[in-house]
N, C-alpha and C positions, 0 to 999 in steps of 0.2 A: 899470470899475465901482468905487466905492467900497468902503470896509470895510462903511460902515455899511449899505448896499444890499444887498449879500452876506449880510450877517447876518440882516438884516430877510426875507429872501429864504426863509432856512435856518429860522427861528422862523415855529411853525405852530400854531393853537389846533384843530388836529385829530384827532378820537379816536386812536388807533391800536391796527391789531388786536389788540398785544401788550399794551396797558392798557386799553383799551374802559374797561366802565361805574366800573372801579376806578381809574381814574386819581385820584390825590389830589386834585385840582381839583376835579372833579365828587364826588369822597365828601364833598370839605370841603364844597362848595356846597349837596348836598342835606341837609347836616345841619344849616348855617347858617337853612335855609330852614325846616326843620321848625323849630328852636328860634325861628326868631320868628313863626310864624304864616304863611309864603307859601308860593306855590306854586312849584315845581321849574322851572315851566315860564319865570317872571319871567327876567327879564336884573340883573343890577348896575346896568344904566342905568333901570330903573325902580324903583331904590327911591329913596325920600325922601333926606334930607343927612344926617340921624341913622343911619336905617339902613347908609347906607353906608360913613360913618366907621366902623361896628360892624364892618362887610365887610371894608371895608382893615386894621382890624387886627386879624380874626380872619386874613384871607391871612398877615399880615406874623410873624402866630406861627407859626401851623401852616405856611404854606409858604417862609417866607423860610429864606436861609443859618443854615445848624447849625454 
């Protein structure tokens, strides 16, 4: 199997018991969403092109490398 297989394999967008609803993902998402007016329930792939570009670089502050 490849590296990149293995990796991909090991990388999960899945809660987990020891971060549940506090995962930084989901706190940044639902705050993202209060501050523009959507709902929690939306996906990234449903917002418009403006909004998203807003998305990707609220991720890239709040959760990119420190």
């Amino acid at each position: 199997m490849t590296e990149l297989m293995e990796q991909q394999q090991t990388l999960s967008n899945a809660v987990s018991d020891e971060t549940g609803q506090f995962d930084p993902r989901f706190v940044l998402w639902r705050k993202f969403c209060a501050d523009h007016g959507l709902s929690v329930e939306s996906l990234p792939g449903d917002l418009s092109a403006e909004t998203k570009t807003l998305w990707e670089k609220a991720k890239e502050r709040e959760l990119g490398p420190k």
